[in-house]
N, C-alpha and C positions, 0 to 999 in steps of 0.2 A: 138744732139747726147748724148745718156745716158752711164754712164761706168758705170759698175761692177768688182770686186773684187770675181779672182777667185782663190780659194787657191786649190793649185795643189802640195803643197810641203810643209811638214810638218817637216822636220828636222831642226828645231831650236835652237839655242842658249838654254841650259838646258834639252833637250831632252825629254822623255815622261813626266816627273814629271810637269815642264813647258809647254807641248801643249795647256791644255784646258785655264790659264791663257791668252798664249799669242793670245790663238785666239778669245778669249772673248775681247783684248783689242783691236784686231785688228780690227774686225767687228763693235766696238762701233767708231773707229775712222775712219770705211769707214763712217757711217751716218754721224757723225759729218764732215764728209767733203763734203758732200754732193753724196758719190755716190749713187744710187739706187739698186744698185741690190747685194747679196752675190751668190756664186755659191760655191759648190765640185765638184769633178768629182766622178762617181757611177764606184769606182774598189774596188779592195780587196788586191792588190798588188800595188804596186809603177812601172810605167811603162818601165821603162828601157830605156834606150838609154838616151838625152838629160835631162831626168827627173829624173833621177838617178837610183840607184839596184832595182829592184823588191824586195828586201829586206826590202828596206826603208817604213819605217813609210806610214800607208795610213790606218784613220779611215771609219769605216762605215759609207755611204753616210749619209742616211736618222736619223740615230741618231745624226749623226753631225747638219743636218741640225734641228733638234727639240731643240737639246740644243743650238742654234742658235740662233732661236726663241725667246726664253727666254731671250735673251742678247740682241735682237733689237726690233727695235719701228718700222718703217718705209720702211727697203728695201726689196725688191722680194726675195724669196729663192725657189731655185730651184737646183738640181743636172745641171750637162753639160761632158756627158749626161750619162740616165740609160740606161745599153745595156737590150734588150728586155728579153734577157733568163735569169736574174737575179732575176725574180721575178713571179708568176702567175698575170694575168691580171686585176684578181679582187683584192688582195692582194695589189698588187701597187697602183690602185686608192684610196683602200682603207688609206693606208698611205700618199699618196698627199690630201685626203681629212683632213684627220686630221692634217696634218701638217697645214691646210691652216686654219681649226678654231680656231687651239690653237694659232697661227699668229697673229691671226684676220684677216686672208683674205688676206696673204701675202706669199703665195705658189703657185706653179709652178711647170709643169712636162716638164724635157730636156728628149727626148726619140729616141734613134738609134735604128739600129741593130744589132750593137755590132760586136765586134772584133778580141776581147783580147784571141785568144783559149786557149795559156797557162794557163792563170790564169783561166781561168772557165774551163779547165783538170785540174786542178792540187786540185782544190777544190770540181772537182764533181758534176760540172755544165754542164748540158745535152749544148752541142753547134753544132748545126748540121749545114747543108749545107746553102750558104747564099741564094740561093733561097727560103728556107722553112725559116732562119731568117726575111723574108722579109716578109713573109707571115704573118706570128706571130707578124711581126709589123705592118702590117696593120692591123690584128683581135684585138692586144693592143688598138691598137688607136677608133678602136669602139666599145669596149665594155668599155673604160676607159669615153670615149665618152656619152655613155646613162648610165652608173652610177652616172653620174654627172649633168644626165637629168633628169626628173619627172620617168621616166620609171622601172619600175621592173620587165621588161615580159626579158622572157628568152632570149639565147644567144646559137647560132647554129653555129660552125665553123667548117672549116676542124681543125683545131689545139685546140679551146678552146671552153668547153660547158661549161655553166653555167644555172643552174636550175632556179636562183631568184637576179636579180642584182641589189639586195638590198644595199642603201648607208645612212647610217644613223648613226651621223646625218648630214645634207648636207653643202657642202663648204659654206663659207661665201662668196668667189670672187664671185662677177657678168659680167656676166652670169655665168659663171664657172670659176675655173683656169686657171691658162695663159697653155698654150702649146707651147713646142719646139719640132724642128725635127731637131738634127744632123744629117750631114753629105752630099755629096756633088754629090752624083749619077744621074746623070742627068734622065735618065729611070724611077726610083721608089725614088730614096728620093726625088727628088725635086716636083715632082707627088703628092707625099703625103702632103708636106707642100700645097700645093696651094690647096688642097683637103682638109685637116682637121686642121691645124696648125695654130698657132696664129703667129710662127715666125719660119724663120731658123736659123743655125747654118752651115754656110760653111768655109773652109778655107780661109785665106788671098793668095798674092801670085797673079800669073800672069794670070791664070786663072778664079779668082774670079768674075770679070767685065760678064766675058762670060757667068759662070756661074749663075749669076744674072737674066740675057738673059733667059737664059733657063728658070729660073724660071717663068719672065712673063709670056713667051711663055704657061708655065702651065696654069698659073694663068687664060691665055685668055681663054684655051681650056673647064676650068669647070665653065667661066663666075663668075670666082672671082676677083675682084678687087685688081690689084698686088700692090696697096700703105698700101692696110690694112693688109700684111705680113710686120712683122718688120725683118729686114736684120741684122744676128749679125754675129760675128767673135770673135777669139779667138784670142792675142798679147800676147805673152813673151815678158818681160823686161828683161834685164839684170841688173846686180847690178854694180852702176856706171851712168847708163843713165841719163841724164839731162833731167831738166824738159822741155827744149826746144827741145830736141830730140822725147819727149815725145811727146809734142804736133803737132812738126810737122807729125810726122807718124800716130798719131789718123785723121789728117786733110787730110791725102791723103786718110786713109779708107774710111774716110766720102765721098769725092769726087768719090772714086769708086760706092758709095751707100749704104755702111752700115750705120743703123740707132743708133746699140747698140755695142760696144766694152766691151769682159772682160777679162781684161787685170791681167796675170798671174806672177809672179816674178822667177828670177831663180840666185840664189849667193848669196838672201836674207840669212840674220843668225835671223834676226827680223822680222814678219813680219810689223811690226809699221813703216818700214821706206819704205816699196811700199807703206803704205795707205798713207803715206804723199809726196809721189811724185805724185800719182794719184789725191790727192786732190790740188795740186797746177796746174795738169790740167783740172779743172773741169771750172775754172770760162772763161777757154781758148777756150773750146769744146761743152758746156751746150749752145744750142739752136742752133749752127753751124749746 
C-alpha cells in the first residue's frame, strides 16, 4: 500500500506569511519519510463544514503544485481532484503537461465532475447540469487523452472543439501521466475509470467494498483488466491520533482493497507533525 499526503488545510501556526515555508517543509519531510505521492485539492475556497469557513485559506491548485515541484525529488503530484469546469480541456492538459516536465515526469491528473456550485457562482464559473458535467468529463478525458498521444488531428465534440491538439513540449511520464477519476457513481464514474483511468478515487465507508464490485463489474464489460486500476481513497486524521490508530485503519482499507491512501489532517497547527505520524506508518503498511 502506497500513502500520500494530502494537504487540504492550510491554516497554520503563522498564518499567510508562514504557508509557503511550512509547506516546503512539510512535503520535504513526506519524501524523507518515505511517502509517495503529494496531493491538493483543485478549489478556490475552503470547503465548509468539517473542513473549515469557505473563508479559510485555500491556494491555487496547480501553482501550488509547480512550487511543489521545485521543493521535491521523488513523489507523484497531482491535484484530488480538478472539478472539470475549472479549466478548458486543452488548457488543463496543457498544464498537467508541464507540470510533469518541469517534475521530471512526476505529475498526474485527479479529474471529477465537480460539485462545489457555490464556489464556481460565486467566482463566475459557468456550472451547469450534472448531466452535461458528465459529458464535459468524458470529452476532458479524450481530448486530454490524445494531447498526450502522437496525435494533433482535431477534436469534435458536443461541448469542446478544438482545431489543432497540439502538445508541446511533450510529458516526460511514460506512456503518459498518471490519471485519476474521482468520485464514486456507479453509472458514469466508475464507467469512466475502467474506460480511460489509470486509478480511482472513491470514498471509504460501508459502501466502498460494493463499490469496488462495481467497478470490476466495469472493468469486465470493456475487457479491462480490473488489477491494473489502482484503488485509492481519501482518510482524515485527527490531531491526537496514534500511530497505532493509524495503522490499524490503513490495514482495514487495504483489506477492503485499496491499493493507495491519502491521508488528510484536521486540528493540525503544523503540518510537520501529520508527515511524521504518517511516516512512522509507512514501514507498517509499505508492501501490505
Amino acid at each position: 500500500m502506497d500513502l500520500g499526503l494530502h494537504v487540504a488545510d492550510f491554516t497554520w501556526t503563522g498564518g499567510t506569511p508562514e504557508l509557503a515555508p511550512a509547506l516546503v517543509r512539510a512535503v520535504r519531510g513526506a519524501e524523507d519519510a518515505g511517502l509517495a505521492r503529494v496531493t491538493v485539492m483543485d478549489h478556490f475556497w475552503q470547503l465548509g463544514g468539517a473542513f473549515g469557513p469557505v473563508e479559510n485559506a485555500m491556494p491555487e491548485a496547480y501553482t501550488t503544485l509547480g512550487f511543489l515541484a521545485a521543493h521535491t525529488s521523488r513523489v507523484l503530484l497531482h491535484t484530488l481532484v480538478t472539478g472539470v469546469v475549472h479549466r478548458d480541456p486543452g488548457v488543463l492538459a496543457k498544464q498537467v503537461t508541464t507540470l510533469d516536465v518541469l517534475s521530471g515526469g512526476r505529475a498526474g491528473l485527479g479529474i471529477g465532475a465537480a460539485w462545489f456550485e457555490a464556489e464556481a457562482r460565486g467566482l463566475g464559473i459557468r456550472f451547469p447540469s450534472t448531466a452535461e458535467r458528465f459529458e464535459r468529463l468524458e470529452e476532458t478525458l479524450r481530448i486530454t487523452l490524445q494531447m498526450w498521444s502522437e496525435s494533433e488531428e482535431p477534436f469534435e465534440g458536443e461541448h469542446y472543439r478544438l482545431e489543432r491538439t497540439l502538445d508541446s513540449p511533450r510529458p516526460l511520464s511514460a506512456p503518459r501521466p498518471y490519471l485519476m477519476i474521482g468520485g464514486s457513481g456507479e453509472r458514469r464514474t466508475l464507467r469512466l475509470v475502467a474506460r480511460y483511468a489509470d486509478a480511482c478515487n472513491i470514498f471509504t465507508g460501508p459502501e466502498a467494498g460494493h463499490k469496488l464490485r462495481v467497478l470490476r463489474r466495469h472493468c469486465d464489460e470493456v475487457g479491462r483488466d480490473y488489477e491494473s486500476v489502482e484503488k485509492t481513497t481519501t482518510l482524515a486524521v485527527e490531531h491526537g491520533t496514534t500511530a497505532h490508530a493509524l495503522v490499524r485503519r490503513l490495514l482495514d482499507l487495504r483489506a477492503t482493497g485499496f491499493t493507495v491512501v491519502y491521508v488528510y489532517g484536521r486540528g493540525f497547527s503544523d503540518p510537520e507533525e501529520l508527515v511524521a505520524l504518517l511516516g512512522s506508518a509507512v514501514p507498517e503498511v509499505a508492501g501490505a
